[in-house]
N, C-alpha and C positions, 0 to 999 in steps of 0.2 A: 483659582479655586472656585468653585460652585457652592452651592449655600450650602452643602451639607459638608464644605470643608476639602472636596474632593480634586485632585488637579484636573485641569481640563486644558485638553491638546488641541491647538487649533492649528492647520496645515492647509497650506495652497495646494491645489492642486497642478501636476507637473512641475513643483521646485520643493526642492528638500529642503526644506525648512521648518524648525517647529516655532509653535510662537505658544503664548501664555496667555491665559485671559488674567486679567490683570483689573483689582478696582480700584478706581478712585474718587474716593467719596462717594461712594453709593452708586456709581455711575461703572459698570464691568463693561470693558472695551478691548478689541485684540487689538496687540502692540506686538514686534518683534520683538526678540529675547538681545538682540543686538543693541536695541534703539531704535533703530532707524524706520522710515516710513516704508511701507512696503501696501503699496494701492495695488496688488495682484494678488493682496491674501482675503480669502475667503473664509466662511464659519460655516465649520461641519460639525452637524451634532453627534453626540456617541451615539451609535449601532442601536441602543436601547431609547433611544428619544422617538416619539411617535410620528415624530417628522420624519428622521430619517435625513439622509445625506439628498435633500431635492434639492433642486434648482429654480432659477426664476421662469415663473413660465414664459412658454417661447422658447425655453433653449431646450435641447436633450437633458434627459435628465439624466444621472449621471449614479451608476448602478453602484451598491457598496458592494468590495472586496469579499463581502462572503457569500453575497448572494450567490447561486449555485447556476452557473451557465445554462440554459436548455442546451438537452442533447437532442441529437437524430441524425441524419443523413445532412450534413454537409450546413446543420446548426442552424440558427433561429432565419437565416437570412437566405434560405436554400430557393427559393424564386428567382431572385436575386442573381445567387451565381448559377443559377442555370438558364437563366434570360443572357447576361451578359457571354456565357460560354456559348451559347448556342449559336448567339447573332456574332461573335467571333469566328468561329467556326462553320458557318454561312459565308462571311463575307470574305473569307480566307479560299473556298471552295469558288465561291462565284470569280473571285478578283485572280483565281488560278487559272478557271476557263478563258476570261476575257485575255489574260497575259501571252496565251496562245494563241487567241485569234487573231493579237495585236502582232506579232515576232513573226508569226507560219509555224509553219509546220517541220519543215527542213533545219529544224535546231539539236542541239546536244537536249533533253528531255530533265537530264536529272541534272547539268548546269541549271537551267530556267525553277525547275524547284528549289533548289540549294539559294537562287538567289532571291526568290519570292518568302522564302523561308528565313534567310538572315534580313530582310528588310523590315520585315514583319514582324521579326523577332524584335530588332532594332526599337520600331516605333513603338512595340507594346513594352520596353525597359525605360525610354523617354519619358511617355504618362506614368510606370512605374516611381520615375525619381523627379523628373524635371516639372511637370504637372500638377504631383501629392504636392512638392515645396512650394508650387502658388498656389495651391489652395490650402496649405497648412494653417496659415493663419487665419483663413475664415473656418474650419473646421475646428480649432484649437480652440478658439473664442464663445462657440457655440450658436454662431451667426448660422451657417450650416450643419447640417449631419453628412455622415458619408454620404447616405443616396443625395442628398440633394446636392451635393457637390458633383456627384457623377452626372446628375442628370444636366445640372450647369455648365458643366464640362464637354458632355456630349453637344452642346446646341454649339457653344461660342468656341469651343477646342475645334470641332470640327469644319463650322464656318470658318473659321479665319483660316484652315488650313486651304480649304477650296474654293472662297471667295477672294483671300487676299496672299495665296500660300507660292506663287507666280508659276506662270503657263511653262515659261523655260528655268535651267539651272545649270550653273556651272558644271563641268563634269568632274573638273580637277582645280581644288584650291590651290590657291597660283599663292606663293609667298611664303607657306610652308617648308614645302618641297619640291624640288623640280622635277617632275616626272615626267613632264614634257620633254627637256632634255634627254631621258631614256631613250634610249633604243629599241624598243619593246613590241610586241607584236598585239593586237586590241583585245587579243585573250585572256595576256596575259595583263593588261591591262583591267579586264574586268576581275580578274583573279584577285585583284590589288585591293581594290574595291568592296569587293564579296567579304575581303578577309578582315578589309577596316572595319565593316559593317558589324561583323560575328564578334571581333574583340573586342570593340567598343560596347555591344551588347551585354556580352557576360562581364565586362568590370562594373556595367551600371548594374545587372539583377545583382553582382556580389554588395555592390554598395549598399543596394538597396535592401535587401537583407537584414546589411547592419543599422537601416535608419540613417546612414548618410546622405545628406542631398549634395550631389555632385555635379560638376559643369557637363552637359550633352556634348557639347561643343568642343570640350578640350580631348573628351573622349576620342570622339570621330577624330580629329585630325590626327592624338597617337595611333590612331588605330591604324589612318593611310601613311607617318613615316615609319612605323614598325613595317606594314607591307611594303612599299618600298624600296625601303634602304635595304632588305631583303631582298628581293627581285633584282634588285640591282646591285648585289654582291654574288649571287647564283649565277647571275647571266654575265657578267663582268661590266654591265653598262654602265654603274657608279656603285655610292658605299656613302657614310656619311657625310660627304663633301656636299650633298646634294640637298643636305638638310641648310633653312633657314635658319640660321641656331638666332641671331638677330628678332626673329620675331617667336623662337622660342625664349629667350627673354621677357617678351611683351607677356605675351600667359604667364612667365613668372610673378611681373609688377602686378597683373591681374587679383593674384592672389591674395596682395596685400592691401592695395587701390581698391577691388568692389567693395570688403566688408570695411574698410574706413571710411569710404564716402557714404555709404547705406546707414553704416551707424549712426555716423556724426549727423545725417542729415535727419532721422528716424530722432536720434535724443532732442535734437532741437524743436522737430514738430510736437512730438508727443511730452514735451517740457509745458510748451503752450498751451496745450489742450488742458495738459495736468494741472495749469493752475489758472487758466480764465475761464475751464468751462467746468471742469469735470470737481473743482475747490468750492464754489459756490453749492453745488448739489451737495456734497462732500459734509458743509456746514447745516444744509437743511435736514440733511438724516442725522447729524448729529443733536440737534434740538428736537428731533421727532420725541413723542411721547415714550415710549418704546426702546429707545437710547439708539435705535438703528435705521427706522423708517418712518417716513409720516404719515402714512397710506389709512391708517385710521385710528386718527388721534382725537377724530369729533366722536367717533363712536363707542371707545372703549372707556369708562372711568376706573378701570380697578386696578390700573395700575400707582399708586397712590397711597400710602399708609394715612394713619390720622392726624397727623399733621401736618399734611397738605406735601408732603416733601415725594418726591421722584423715589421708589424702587427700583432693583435691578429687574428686568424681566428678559433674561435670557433663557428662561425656560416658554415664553409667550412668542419667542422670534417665529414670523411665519415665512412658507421658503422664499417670498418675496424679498422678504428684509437679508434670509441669510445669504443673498446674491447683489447685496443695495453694496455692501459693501466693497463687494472686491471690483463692482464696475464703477463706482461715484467716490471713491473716501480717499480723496489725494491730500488730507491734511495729515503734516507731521505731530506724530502722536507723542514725542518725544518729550519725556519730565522738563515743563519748561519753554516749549515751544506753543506759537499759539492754540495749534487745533489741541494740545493738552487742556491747555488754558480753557480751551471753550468748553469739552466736555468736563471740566471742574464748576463749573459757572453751571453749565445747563443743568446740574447735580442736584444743584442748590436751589434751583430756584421752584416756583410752584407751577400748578399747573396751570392756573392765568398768565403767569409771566413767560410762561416758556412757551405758550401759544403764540403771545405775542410775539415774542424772539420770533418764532418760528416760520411766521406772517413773513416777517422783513427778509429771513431769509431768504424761503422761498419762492419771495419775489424777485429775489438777486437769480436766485438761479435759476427760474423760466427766461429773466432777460438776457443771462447768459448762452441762455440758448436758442433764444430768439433773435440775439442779434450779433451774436460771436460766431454762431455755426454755421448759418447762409454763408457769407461771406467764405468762412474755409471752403465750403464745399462749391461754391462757384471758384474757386482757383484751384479744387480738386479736378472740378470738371474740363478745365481747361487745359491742366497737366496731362490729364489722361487723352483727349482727345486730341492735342498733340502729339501724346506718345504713339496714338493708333496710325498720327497721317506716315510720322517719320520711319515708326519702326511696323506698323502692321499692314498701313496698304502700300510702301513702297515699293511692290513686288506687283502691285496690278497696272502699273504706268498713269495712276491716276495723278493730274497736273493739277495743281491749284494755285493762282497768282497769290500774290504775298497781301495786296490789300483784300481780296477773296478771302483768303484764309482769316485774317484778322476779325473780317468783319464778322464772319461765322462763327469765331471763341467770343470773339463779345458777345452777341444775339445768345449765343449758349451760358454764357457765363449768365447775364439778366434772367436768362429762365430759370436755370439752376437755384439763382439766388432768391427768387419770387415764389417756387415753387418749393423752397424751404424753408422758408417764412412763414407760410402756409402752412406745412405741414408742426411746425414747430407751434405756431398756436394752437392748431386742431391736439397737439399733446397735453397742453394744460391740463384737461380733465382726470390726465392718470397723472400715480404719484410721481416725485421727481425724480426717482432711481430707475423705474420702468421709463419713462418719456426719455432721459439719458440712453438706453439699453435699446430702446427702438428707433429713435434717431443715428446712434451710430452705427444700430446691425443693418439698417437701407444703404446707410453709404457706402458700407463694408460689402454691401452685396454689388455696388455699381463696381467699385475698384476691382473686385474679384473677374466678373463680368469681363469687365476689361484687359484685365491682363490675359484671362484664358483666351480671348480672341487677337493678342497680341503676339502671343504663345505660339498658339496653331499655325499663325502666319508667318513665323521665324522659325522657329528653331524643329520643326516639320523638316526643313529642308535638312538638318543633320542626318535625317534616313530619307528622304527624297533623293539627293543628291547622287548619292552612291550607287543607289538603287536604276536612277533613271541613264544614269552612265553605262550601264554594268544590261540592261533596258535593251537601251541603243544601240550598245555592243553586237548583242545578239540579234538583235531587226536588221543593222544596215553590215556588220562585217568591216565594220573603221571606226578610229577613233573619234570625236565632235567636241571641238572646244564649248557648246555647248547643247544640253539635250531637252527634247519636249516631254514636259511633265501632264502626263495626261489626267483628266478629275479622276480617272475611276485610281489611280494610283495615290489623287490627294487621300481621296474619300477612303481608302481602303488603309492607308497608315492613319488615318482618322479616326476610324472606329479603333484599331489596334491602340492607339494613345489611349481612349477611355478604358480598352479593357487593362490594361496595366495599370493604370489609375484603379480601377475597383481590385482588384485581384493582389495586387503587389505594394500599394502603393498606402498602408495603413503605419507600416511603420517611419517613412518619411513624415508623413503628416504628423504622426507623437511627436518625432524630432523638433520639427519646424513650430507643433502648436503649444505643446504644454513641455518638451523635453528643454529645450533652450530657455524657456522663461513663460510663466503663464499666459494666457493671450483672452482678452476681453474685446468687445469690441472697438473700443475707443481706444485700445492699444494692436487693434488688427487692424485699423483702418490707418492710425498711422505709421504703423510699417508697410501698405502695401503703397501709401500716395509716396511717402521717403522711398520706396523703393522705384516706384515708377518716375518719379521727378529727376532721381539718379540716371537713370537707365536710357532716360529723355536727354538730359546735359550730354552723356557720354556719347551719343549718336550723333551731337551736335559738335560737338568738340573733337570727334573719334578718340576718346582717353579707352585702351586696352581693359576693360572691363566685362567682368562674367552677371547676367543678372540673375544667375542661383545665387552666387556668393553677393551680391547686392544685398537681396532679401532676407540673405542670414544674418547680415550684418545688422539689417536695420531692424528685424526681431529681437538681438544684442542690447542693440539700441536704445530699446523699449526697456527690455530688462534693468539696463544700468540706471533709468530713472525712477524705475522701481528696485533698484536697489536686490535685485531675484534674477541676474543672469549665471547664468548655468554654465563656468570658464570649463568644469571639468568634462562635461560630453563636449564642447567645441574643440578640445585638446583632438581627439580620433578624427574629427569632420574636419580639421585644415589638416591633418595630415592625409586627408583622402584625397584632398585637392592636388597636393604637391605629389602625390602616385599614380593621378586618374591618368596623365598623359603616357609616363612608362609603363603605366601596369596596362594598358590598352593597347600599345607598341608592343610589348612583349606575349600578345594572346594574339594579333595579330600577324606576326611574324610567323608564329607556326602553324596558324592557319594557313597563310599561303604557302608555307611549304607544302602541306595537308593539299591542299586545291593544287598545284603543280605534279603533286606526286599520283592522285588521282585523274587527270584530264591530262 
């Protein structure tokens, strides 16, 4: 109720939930309508408050539902898509010329388009679905905006693809399917290819469509036993015998293995954070003047009746404070439990005494952050720059001895931790909810950083591979256990990744940033290190693991300890999983019929 009696609705953003403002003892505070503690909810003021639905500066602000869209030619961001359309559509005409001068001249003309065409297509459905899901959570949280994801995307999507994305590549994944065993002639061979290519494309644009983030990986290879075990029931050279069903299993356990490990690991980190680092701040904005922030509690006196006693001033909240909560307030607000307890006490008391409270809090939780968060973030650093040696540059034959390597995460881990230190004191001067919210949108933007250059350099090769087989084909006239992957072909599914990423790639990111559970950044940052610490073990162990479905899990993850995970949209997204392999097999199949009936 508001002071003039009125209900008032307070709602997270991306989780359907309503919550209540709720007083106690003079003191109005949002609590879930369950009970339960929910650190992802946010206070939006009604359409009619002069504030308005803002946010904390630094993030995007975040438009209300009636605002009225701008119209015109292709909407407020029309630079934009005509920058990114153009240099697509440049780099697709140039990377067509060079395809020719690479192959000759003495080729089939509209085979070499059709395959320059599904490759291309390919990569730009990858950045569409597999891309948006790693940066969903730095754009959900508000760490980034789309451009600036794109633009981050463009620098380290693209290097990893052509720094560390490897010179050669398999032609034919061995353990699948045997297609080596076929009979086949290299035509028909690239036909196989061409056709996994186009399937696997259009089940990831349908996925992505509906906001699914989907395995690339699991795609391609339906795509190559659909082609196939076709070609090889047309020609009589095999039929299903030829399938590995064996490690089609393995992608089964996948399914259930990435998002358990992602989760459980994501709950247990961001458990941590939620109560050593982000609980302390939590209690400082509770004793703020204000009932929500302390940001200026030396300067304002009028919140204060004549007896010295604390007011509600939810009508005084500035968009500082209405953003202090959903990124710092990990205490359970529950009738009875302490953080209840505290904001009953803080109610009560005056404004000398609650300064004081205030004082001690505060000082808990600069040292919370002073001396809790180095530490994470030097064995953040460490995780991730293992993930880059094991899983990003193992593709450029870079060798590094075991005591080498060691000595190098140490020396990195001391810097990391030194120059966190640093930056953690240099925040004292801003309040404690802002120092929280820029400390963990830096980390969030390294982890992001990293992954997209980890990205480029793996899973590039799901349209690399096929492509540069299908390549070879057409250059030498034989088949090549395996084929040279030349830059202009990295660089050119390169740029295609980012353009799917801006163009297609909006509704993934809803899924991944606010659709599944809301995402701040101390909750973005620890589903992307749980998901890269995962992703790290499972390369080390070889455990059958997807790390789309890693990172869903460990957003889940997040959720369930904010108590805001989203079971019912994850319902359609693990059933997308268990059809991404047949429904790619099956659009591949008739494409190569399609490619044999035409060539």
């Amino acid at each position: 109720m508001d002071h003039a009696g009125r209900a008032v609705t307070v709602t997270s953003p991306g989780v359907r939930r309503k919550f209540t403002l709720c007083a106690m003892d003079g003191l109005e505070w949002p609590r879930p309508l369950t009970g339960r503690p929910d650190a992802a909810a946010a206070v939006l003021l009604p359409s009619s408050s002069p504030l308005g639905n803002s946010t904390m500066p630094g993030m995007p602000s975040r438009k209300s539902a009636d605002a009225p869209a701008p119209t015109g030619f292709l909407g407020p961001d029309r630079n934009w898509h005509l920058g990114a359309g153009l240099m697509t559509a440049a780099t697709a005409v140039a990377f067509t010329i060079w395809a020719f001068t690479h192959t000759g001249t003495d080729i089939n003309v509209l085979l070499l388009i059709l395959a320059i065409a599904f490759g291309l297509f390919m990569a730009f459905n990858i950045g569409g679905n597999d891309v948006a899901n790693s940066f969903g959570t730095s754009v959900g949280a508000g760490t980034l905006t789309m451009k600036q994801a794109l633009v981050v995307a463009a620098v380290f999507e693209v290097s990893g693809a052509v720094l560390a994305g490897g010179s050669v590549t398999e032609t034919v994944r061995s353990g699948i399917v045997d297609i080596e065993a076929m009979d086949v002639d290299p035509f028909s061979f690239a036909y196989i290819m061409m056709a996994a290519l186009l399937g696997a494309a259009v089940w990831l644009l349908l996925a992505t469509r509906m906001g699914w983030p989907v395995s690339t990986t699991h795609a391609i290879i339906g795509g190559i036993v659909g082609a196939a075990v076709t070609t090889g029931v047309v020609t009589g050279s095999g039929g299903f015998e030829m399938v590995q069903w064996g490690e089609i299993g393995q992608i089964a356990i996948s399914w259930v293995l990435s998002p358990l490990l992602g989760g459980v690991a994501a709950y247990l980190l961001f458990g941590l954070i939620k109560r050593h680092i982000l609980t302390p701040a939590a209690r400082a904005i509770v004793l703020g003047s204000r009932g929500f922030d302390d940001a200026e509690d030396d300067e304002d006196d009028g919140d204060e009746d004549g007896t010295g006693r604390h007011v509600p001033g939810y009508e005084r909240v500035t968009e500082l404070q209405q953003s202090a909560f959903a990124e710092s307030a990990a205490l359970d607000l529950t009738p009875g439990s302490p953080g209840a307890e505290l904001a009953e006490q803080a109610s009560h008391l005056s404004k000398k005494e609650r300064k004081a409270a205030r004082k001690v809090e505060r000082r808990a939780a600069y040292h919370a952050l002073e001396k809790r968060v180095p530490p994470l973030a030097a064995v953040g650093a460490v995780l991730l720059a293992a993930m880059l040696v094991f899983k990003g540059l193992d593709n450029t034959g870079l060798t590094i001895s075991t005591g080498g390597g060691v000595l190098m995460l140490i020396m990195l881990a001391i810097g990391v931790w030194i120059a966190t230190t640093v930056f953690a004191r240099a925040l004292k001067k801003q309040s404690i909810s802002r120092a929280t919210f820029i400390m963990f949108s830096w980390m969030q933007v390294f982890t992001a950083c990293a992954f997209a250059f980890s990205h480029g350099a793996n899973d590039i090769a799901n349209a690399v591979g096929p492509f540069a087989a299908v390549l070879d084909v057409l250059r030498t006239g034989a088949i090549s256990s395996e084929a040279a992957v030349p830059t202009a072909v990295l660089a050119a599914f390169g740029v295609a990744l980012i353009s799917g990423l801006w163009f297609v790639g909006r509704k993934v990111i809803h899924t991944v940033g606010t659709g599944l559970t809301a995402m701040h950044p101390s909750s973005g940052f620890a589903a992307e290190l749980a998901a890269a610490t995962i992703v790290l073990l499972a390369s080390v162990l070889g455990l059958p693991v997807s790390s789309t479905h890693i990172l869903i899990g460990a957003v889940l993850g997040v959720g369930i300890v904010n108590h805001a995970a989203n079971w019912k949209l994850m319902r359609p997204i693990f059933l997308a999983w268990i059809i991404t392999l047949p429904a790619a097999a099956s659009i591949g199949a008739v494409v190569v019929l399609v490619l044999r009936a035409m060539f």
